[in-house]
N, C-alpha and C positions, 0 to 999 in steps of 0.2 A: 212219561210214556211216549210220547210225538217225538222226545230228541232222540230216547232209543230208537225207535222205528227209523227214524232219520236219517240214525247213524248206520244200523243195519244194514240200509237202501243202498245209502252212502259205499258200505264195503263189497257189497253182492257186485255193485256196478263196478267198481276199481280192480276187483282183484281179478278178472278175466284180462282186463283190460292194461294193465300195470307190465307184462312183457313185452307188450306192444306198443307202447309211447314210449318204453324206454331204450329202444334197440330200431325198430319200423317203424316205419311211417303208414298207419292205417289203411283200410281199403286202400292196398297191390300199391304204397305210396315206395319212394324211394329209401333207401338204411338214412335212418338221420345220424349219423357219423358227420355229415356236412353240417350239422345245426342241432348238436344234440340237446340243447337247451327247449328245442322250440321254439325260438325268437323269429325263424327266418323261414320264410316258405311260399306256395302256391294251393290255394283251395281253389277247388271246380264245385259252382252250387250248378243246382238246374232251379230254373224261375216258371213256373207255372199258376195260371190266373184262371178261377173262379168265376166264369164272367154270369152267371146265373147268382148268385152268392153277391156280385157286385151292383148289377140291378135290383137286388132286394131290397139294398141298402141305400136305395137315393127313392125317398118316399116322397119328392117332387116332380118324380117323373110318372105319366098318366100310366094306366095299364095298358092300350095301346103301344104308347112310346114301348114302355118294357119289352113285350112281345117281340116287336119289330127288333129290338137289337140285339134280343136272347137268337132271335133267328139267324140275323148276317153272323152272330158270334160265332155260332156252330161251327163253323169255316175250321177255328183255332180251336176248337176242343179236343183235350191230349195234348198239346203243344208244349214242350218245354223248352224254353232259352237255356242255352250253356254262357253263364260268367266266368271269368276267375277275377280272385283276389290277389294278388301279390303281396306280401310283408313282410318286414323285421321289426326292429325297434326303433330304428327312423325315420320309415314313413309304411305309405300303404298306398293302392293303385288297384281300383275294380274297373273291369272293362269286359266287352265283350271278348270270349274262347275264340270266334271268328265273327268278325265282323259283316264279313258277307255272307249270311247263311243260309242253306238251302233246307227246301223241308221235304216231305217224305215222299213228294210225286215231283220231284225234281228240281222244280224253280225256285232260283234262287232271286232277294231284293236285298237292295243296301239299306242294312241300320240308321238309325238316328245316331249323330253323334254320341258318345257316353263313356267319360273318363273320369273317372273321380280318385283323386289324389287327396293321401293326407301328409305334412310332411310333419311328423312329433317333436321333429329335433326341431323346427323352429316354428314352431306352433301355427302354420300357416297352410291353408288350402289353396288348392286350385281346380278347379269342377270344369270339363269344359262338355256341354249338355248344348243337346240340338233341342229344341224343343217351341212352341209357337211360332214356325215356319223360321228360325235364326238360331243362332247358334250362340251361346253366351259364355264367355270366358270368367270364373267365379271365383275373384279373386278376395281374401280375407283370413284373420287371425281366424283361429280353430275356436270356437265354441262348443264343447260337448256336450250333446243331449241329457237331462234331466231323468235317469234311470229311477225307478225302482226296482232294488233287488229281493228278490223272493227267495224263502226256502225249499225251491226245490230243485230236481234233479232228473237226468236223462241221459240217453246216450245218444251223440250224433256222430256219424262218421266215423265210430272207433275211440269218441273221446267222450269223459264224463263233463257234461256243461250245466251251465247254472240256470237258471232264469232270472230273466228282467224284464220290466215293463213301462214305456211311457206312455202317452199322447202327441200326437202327431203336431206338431203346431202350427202346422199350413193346411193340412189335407183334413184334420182333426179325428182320424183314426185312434183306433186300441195299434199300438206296436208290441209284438212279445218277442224277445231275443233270446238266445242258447247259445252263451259264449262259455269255451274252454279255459279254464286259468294255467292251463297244461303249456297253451301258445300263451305266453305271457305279452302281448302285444294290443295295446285298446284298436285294433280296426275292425273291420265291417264290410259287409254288401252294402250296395245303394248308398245313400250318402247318410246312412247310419254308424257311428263309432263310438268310441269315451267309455267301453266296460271295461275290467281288468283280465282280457282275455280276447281272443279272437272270434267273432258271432259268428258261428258254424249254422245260425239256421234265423231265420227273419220269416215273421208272420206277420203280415197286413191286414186288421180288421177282421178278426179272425176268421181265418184262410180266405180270402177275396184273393190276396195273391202270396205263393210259399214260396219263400227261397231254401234250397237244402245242400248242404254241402254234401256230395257225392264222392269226394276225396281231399286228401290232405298229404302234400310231400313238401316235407323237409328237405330244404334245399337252397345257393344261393341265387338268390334274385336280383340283385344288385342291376343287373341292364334290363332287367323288365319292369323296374321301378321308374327308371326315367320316363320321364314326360317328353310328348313329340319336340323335336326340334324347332319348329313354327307352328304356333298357335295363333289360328285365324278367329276372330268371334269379337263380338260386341263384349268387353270388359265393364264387369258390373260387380256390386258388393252382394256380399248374403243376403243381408235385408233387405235390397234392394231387388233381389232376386226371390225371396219370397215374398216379400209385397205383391209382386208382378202376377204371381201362381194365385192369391189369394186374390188378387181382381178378379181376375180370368173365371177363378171356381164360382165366386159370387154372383157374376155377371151368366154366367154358365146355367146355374141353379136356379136365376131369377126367370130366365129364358125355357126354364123345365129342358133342359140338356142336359147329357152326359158329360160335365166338364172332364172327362178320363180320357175321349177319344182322341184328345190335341197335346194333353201332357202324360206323363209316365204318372204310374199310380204308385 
């Protein structure tokens, strides 16, 4: 009875959705005539964070402390970051929409560094992340995160996606992902990848922070996949680079701090 329902689910969601993967490009995206397969494209997520929802979740910090930084957080409550993803099938590149961004009474600050590349065809990363006052260039073979894939199903952005779920292995969160098998391409927001599809949607701890893809266009990327011409940064390995984040959190936690304020979540 579960597979029928399943499959049901399964057809209610596809058959809306089935003239529009295969001619447009979802949410006002571009004719995929350029990339009819889906291999090749640009998503716009918006990143939005929880910060009440994330003090609940660090049970070393006093109530006091809580208090105090549910208040300065107010500041960013509603706040969404605009990313995009870039992809094909040999490589992938998230970064900030605009790097200098203004908000909604005018002022505009400059970002943290934050580029993250995958390149598939030669199984190789390169991350270049501003992060504990330096900038680190993150160089190393690709390792893909440890998925589990679940049975179920949704629509994100005009495309029916699947679920999956790990554990964080540095920050040690729940991760839930909604990738498309429609975009046949393993990349990701943030330096999450390795589904058999493109994650149209990334949950942190569930919702502490949501990434959602807001559109999808089929299109070539091919010059917004390259990587800057000079890369400035302390040159360091993955593990080496997560060792460093899991000092920090430890040292962070021991001290009843929010180790979130100085790295990305």
């Amino acid at each position: 009875m579960k597979t029928l329902m399943y499959l049901l689910s399964f057809l209610l969601l596809t058959g809306p959705l089935a003239l529009a993967q295969s001619g447009t490009a979802p949410s006002g995206g571009a004719p995929s005539s350029a990339a009819p397969s889906g291999e090749e494209g640009v998503v716009t997520y918006e990143r939005s964070q929880n910060w009440a929802k994330m003090y609940a979740s660090m049970p070393f910090l006093s109530q006091e402390e809580k208090d105090r930084e549910i208040n300065i957080s107010k500041n960013w409550e509603g706040y969404k970051q605009k990313m995009r993803l870039y992809f094909s099938p040999a490589a992938s590149l998230y970064t900030y929409e605009n790097k200098d961004e203004a908000n909604d009474y005018g002022y505009a600050w400059r970002q943290d560094e934050y580029i993250i590349n995958r390149n598939f065809e030669k199984e190789r990363m390169t991350d270049i992340v501003e992060t504990l006052g330096k900038t680190y260039v993150i160089e190393d073979s690709l390792n893909a995160p440890k998925w589990k894939v679940l049975n179920q199903i949704k629509e994100v952005a005009g495309y029916v996606c699947m679920k999956a779920t790990m554990q964080d292995p540095v920050k040690g969160y729940k991760v839930t992902a909604w990738y498309a098998q429609d975009l046949p391409v393993p990349a990701g927001p943030e330096r999450y990848f390795g589904l058999p599809g493109v994650i149209l949607e990334l949950d942190l701890n569930d919702g502490v922070v949501l990434i959602e893809a807001k559109k999808v266009e089929l299109k070539s990327v091919t010059k917004e996949l390259a990587l800057p011409a000079k890369i400035k940064g302390r040159r360091i390995s993955d593990q080496a680079f997560d060792d460093m984040l899991k000092k920090h959190i430890a040292e962070q936690i021991k001290a009843q701090r929010n180790p979130f304020w100085s790295i990305r979540y």
